[in-house]
C-alpha positions as CSV (number, residue, x, y, z in Angstrom):
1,X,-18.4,-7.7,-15.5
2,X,-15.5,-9.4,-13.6
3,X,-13.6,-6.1,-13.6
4,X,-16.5,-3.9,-12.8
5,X,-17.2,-6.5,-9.5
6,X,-13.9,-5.9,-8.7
7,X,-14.1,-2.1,-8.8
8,X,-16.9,-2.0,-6.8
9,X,-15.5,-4.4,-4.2
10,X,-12.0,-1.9,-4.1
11,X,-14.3,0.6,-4.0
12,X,-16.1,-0.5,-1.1
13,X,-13.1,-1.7,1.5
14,X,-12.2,1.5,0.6
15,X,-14.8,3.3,1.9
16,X,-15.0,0.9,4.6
17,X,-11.7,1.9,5.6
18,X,-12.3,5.4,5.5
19,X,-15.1,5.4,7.5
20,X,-13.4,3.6,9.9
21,X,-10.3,5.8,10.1
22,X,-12.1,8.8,9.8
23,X,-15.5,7.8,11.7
24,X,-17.7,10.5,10.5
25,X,-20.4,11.0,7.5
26,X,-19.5,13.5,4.7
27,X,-22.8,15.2,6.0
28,X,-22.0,15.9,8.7
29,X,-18.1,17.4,7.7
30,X,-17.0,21.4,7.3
31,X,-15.5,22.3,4.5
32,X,-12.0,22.0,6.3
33,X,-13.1,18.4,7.2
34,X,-13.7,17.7,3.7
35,X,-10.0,19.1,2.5
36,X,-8.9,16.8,5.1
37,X,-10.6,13.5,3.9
38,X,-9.9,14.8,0.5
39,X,-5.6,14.2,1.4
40,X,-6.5,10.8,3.1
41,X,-3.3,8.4,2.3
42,X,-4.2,5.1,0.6
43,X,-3.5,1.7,2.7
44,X,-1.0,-0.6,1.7
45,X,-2.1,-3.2,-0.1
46,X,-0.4,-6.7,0.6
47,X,-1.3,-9.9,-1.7
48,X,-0.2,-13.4,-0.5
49,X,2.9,-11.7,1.5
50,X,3.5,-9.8,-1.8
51,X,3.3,-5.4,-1.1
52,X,1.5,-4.5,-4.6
53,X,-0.2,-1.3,-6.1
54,X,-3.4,-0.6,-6.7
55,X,-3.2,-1.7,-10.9
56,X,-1.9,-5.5,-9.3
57,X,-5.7,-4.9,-7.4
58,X,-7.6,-4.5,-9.9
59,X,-6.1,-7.3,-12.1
60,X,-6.9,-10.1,-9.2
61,X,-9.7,-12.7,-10.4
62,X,-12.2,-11.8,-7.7
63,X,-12.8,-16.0,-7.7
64,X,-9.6,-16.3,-6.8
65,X,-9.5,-14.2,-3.6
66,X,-9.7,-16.7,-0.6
67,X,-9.5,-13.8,2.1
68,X,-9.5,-10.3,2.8
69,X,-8.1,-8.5,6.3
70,X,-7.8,-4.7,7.0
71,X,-5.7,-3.6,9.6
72,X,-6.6,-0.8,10.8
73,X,-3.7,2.3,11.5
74,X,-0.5,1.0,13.0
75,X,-2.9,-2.8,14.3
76,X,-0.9,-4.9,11.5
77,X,0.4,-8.2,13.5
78,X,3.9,-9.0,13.0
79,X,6.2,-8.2,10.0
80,X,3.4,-5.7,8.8
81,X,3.7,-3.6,12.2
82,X,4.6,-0.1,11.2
83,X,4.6,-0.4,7.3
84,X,2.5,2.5,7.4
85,X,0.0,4.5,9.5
86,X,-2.8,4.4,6.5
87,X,-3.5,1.0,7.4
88,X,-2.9,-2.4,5.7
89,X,-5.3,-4.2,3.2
90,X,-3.6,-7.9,3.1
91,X,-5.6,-10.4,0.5
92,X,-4.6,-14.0,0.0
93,X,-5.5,-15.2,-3.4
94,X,-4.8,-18.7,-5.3
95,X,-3.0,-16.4,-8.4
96,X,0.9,-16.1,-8.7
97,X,2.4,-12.8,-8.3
98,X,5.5,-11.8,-9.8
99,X,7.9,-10.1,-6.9
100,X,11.1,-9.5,-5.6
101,X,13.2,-9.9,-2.0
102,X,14.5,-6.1,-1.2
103,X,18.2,-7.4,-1.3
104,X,17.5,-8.6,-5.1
105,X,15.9,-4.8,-5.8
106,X,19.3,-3.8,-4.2
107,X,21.8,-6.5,-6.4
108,X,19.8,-5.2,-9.6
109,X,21.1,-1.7,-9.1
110,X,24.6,-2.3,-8.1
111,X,24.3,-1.3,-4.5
112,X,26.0,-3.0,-2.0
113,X,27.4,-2.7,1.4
114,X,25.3,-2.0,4.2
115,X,21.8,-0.8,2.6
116,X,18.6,0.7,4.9
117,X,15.2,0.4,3.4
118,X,12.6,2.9,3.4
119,X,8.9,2.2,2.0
120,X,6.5,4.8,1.5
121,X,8.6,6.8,3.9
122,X,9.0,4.2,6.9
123,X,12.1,2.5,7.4
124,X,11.7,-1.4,7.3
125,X,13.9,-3.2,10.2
126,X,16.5,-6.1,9.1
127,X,13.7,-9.0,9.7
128,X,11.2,-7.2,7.7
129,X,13.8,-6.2,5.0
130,X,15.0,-9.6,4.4
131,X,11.1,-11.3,4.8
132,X,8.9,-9.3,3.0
133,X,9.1,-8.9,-0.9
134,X,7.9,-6.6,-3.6
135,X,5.9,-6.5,-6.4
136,X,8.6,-5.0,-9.3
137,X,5.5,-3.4,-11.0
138,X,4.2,-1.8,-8.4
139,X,7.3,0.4,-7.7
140,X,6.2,4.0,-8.4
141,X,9.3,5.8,-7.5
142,X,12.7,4.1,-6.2
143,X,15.2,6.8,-4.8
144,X,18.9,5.3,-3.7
145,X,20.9,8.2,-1.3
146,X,24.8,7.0,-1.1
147,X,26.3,6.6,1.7
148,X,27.5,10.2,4.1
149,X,30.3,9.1,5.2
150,X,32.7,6.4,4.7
151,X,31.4,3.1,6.0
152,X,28.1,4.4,6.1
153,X,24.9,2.8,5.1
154,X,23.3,3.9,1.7
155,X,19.4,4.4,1.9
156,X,16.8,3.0,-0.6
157,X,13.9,4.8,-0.9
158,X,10.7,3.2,-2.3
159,X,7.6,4.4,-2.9
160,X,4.9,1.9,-4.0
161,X,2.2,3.0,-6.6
162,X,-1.0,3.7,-5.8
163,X,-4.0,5.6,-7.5
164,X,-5.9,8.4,-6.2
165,X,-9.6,8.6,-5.8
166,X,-11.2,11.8,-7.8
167,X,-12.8,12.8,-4.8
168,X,-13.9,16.7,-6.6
169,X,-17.5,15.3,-7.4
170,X,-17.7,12.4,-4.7
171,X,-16.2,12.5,-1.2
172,X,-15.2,8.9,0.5
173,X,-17.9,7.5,2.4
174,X,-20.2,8.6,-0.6
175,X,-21.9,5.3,-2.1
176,X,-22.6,5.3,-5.9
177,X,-25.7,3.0,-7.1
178,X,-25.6,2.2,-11.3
């Protein structure tokens, strides 16, 4: 029951969000429309300062979720500005999540030197770099590109894991009653 409340309430802010970022009614879409909601990127989802995926989401205790925000497009205040252009989801909940600073992800694969960050394809500056940590799980792909030249900086590439809706029977915005 827990999970299937949980589901549901994903399931909603999702469709909440798309609305928002998309404004329209799957009625009233073409069929290019459609393709295009159909490639809609998933927001980033951020629990108690934490970035997780969407299997972290749908393990949360729904009682312990104290608040919900969603920022919409590039709107995130602060260290979240420019994370992503999908939009933010940031939850604070009472439950512990295991994570990781972006220098330790860094130590635990022998890079060193002078590193650059890149999540999801957007390069994190040096405050949000050192501020903002990671859930290890969540880490779909991790890509490190050496160094160019000599001094130069090596990149980390991270791309957190997230799970996309089967939108062939139902588009977003589409409301399923049990």
């Amino acid at each position: 029951m827990r999970n299937t409340l949980l589901n549901f309430s994903i399931f909603i802010i999702l469709t909440v969000f798309a609305k928002l970022a998309y404004a329209q009614t799957p009625a009233a879409m073409s069929s290019a429309e459609v393709k295009k909601v159909r490639e809609i990127p998933t927001p980033l989802f951020i629990v108690n300062s934490i970035i997780v995926g969407d299997k972290i989401i749908s393990q949360l205790e729904t009682q312990a979720i104290k608040n919900t925000v969603i920022y919409r497009g590039l709107n995130a205040p602060g260290i979240y500005a420019n994370l992503t252009t999908a939009g933010i989801v940031v939850i604070t909940s009472e439950e512990q999540i295991a994570n990781q600073s972006f220098a330790e992800l860094a130590a635990q694969r022998r890079v060193s030197g002078r590193i650059s960050f890149l999540l999801n394809g957007h390069e994190l500056n040096a405050a949000q770099a050192t501020t903002i940590r990671i859930n290890p799980e969540s880490i779909e792909q991790l890509h490190i590109t050496p160094p160019s030249t000599a001094g130069g900086e090596t990149t980390v590439s991270i791309q957190v894991a997230s799970s996309k809706p089967d939108t062939s029977k139902h588009l977003p915005g589409t409301v399923r009653i049990r």
